[in-house]
N, C-alpha and C positions, 0 to 999 in steps of 0.2 A: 694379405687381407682379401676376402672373397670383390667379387665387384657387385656391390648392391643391386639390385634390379629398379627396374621402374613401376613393377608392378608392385614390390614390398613399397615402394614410398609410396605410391597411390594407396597402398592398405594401410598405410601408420598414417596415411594422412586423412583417411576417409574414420579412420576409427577416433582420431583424435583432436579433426582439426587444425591441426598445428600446420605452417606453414610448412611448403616442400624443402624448403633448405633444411631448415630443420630436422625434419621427417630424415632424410640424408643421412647428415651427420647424427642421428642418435641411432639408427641404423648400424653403420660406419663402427661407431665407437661403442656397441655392442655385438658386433658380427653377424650382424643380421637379424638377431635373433627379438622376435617381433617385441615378447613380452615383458625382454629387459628394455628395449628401444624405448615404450611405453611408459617404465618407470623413471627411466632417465628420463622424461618429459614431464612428468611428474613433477619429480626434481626439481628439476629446472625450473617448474611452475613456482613451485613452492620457495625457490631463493628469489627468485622476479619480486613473486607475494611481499616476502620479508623486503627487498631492496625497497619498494612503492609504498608501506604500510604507512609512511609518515606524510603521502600526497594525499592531496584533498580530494576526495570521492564527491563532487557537489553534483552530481549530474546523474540521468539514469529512469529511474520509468515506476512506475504505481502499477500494481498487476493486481487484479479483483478475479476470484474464480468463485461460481455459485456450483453448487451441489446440483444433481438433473432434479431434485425431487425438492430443490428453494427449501429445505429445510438450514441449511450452514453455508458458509461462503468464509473465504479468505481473503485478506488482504493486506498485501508487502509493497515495502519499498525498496529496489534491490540501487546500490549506485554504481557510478565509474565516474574517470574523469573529466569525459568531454563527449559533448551530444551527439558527436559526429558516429561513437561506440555503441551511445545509447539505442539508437535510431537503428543499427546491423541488425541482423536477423540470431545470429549467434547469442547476441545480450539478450535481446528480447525473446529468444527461445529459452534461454537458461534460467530467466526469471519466469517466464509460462511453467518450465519443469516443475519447479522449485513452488509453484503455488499450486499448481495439481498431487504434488506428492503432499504438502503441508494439508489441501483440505482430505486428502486419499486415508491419511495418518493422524487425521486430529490434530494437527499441531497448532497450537495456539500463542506461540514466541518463537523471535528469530533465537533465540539462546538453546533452545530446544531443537530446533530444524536441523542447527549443526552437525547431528550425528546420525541422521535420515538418510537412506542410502536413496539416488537419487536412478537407482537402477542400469540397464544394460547401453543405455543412449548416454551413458555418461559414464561407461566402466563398472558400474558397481560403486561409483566413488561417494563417501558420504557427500552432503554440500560444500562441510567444513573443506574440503579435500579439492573436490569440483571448483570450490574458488579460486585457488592457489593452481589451477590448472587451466580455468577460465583466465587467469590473470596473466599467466604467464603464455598462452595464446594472444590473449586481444592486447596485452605489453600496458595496462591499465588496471588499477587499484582498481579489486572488484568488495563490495561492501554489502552483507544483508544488513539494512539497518535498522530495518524493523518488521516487524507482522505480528497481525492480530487475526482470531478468528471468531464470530459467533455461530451459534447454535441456537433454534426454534426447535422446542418442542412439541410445542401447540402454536405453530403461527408459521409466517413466513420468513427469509431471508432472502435480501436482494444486493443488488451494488451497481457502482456508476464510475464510469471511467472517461475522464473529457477527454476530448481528442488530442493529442499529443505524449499523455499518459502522465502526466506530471503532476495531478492532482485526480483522486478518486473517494469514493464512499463506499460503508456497507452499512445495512442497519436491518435490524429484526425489528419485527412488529408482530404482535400478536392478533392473530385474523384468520380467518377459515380460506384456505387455499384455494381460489380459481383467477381465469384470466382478468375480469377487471380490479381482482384486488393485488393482484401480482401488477399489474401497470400502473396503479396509485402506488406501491409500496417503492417500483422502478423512481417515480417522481418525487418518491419523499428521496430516494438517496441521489439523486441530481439535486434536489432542494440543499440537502446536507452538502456534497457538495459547493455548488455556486456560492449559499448565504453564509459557510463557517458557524454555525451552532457551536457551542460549548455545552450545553447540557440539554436533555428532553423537556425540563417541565423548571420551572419557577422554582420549585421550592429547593431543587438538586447547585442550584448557584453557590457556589464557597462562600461561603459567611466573610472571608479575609476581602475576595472580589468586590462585594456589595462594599465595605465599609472602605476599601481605596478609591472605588470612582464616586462613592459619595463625598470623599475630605478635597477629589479631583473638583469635584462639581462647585463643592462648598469654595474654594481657594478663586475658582472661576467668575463666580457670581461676587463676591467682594473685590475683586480687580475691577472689577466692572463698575465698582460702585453701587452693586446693590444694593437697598439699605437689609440690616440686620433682621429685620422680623419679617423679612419677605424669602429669605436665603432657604428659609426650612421648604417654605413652597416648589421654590425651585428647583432645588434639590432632589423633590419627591416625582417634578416632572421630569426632569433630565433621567430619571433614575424607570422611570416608564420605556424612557424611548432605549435607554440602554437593556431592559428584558427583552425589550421586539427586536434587538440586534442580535441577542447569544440564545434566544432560550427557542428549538425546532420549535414547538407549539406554538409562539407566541410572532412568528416572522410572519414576514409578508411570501404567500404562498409565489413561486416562479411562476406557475402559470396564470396566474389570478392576483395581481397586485392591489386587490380590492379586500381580499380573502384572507385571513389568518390560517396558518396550517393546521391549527387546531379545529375551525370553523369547515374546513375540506375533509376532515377525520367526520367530523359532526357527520356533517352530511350524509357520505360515503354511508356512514353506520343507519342512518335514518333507511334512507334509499333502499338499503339493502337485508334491513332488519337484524345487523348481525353488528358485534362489536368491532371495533380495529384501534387498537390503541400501539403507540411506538413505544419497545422498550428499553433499546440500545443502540448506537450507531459509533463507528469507527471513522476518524476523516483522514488522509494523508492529502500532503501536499508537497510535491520535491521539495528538500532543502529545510524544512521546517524543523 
């Protein structure tokens, strides 16, 4: 057998990542030869993949990408096993890849993404591919577990990522593009973020929602000893403070806890003469 060089593992290892033992031995047990090395690492990735498929991927990072022209944004949740991975430059570059080619390509689900080639910084490998090769690098269940995308075509798209990455937003609104409506729209998705919304507007609440925290409300108020012909009142009020919980319009705005987000939209439109209404937004939250 030839004797490996140091510069071939320095080049199986710059092209792939993979540790230099490694890099070595799949050298070694292809004679050299770069491009079979390569797929033996592959390989390898991909039985690692199959070995770890049944550990818990609980950990890992929200990556939000906007388009340069705030018409579309993306936004995934990629995992691994432990934060210690999450936090590497390797993870958080793979999940950067993997949301620039999603918003590059339209992609608007992780089941779709899987066969997205994720280009020359990554071999050519699709994601599905690149996982199983990521995995078998960083030695941790690698997991797309979700992504979503929107698209404005008359309005804006923004998003919001808190520091750490573990919890982010995206949301379209519909508005005429410049800087102060680009920095209110920034606010509504840090709004979506921080308060958890479940729908835009009152009347989009699931019918099933409204009628279990009303029998939750009702069941509350007779423990208590409410009497019976006041339970309906209550009910109606508790049933207030639960819209100003889930519904964007109807919260208490983060920067103005005086303010409805609705009454900020108001404004905004007066001020400016021009409409801005929200009309979709995406929330992740690790683990969720």
């Amino acid at each position: 057998m030839s004797q490996i060089s140091a510069k071939a593992v320095k080049d199986l290892r710059d092209k792939t990542g993979v540790g230099m033992m490694d890099c070595k031995k799949a050298l070694e047990e292809n004679g050299g030869d770069m491009q079979k090395a390569i797929e033996y690492l592959r390989k390898k990735g991909a039985a690692l993949a199959a070995k770890r498929a049944d550990r818990e991927a609980s950990e890992g990072a929200v990556v939000v990408r906007i388009s340069d022209a705030s018409d579309a944004g993306v936004i995934l949740e990629l995992n691994c096993e432990t934060d210690f991975v999450a936090r590497g430059g390797d993870f958080t570059g793979f999940a950067e890849s993997i949301a620039d080619a999603a918003l590059a390509g339209g992609i608007d689900s992780a089941e779709k993404m899987m066969n997205v080639s994720l280009g020359e910084a990554y071999n050519g490998e699709t994601v599905e591919d690149a996982i199983k090769s990521m995995t078998g690098k960083l030695g941790e269940k690698i997991d797309l577990k979700r992504l979503g995308m929107l698209a404005a075509k008359d309005g804006i798209v923004s998003g919001y990522v808190h520091p750490g990455s573990k919890l982010g937003a995206l949301v379209q609104v519909k508005a005429a593009g410049n800087d102060e409506s680009e920095g209110l729209v920034k606010d509504i998705a840090m709004q979506i973020a921080a308060s958890a919304p479940i729908v835009v507007e009152r009347a989009a609440v699931p019918r099933e929602y409204v009628e279990k925290e009303k029998e939750i409300f009702r069941q509350q108020a007779l423990s208590q000893g409410k009497p019976e012909q006041f339970v309906d009142k209550i009910i109606t009020g508790r049933l207030e403070k639960y819209y100003q919980e889930v519904v964007l319009l109807e919260q208490s705005f983060i920067k103005d806890s005086n303010a409805r987000v609705r009454d900020v939209l108001d404004d905004f439109a007066k001020r400016h003469d021009t409409p801005i209404d929200v009309e979709s937004f995406i929330r992740y939250q690790l683990g969720e």
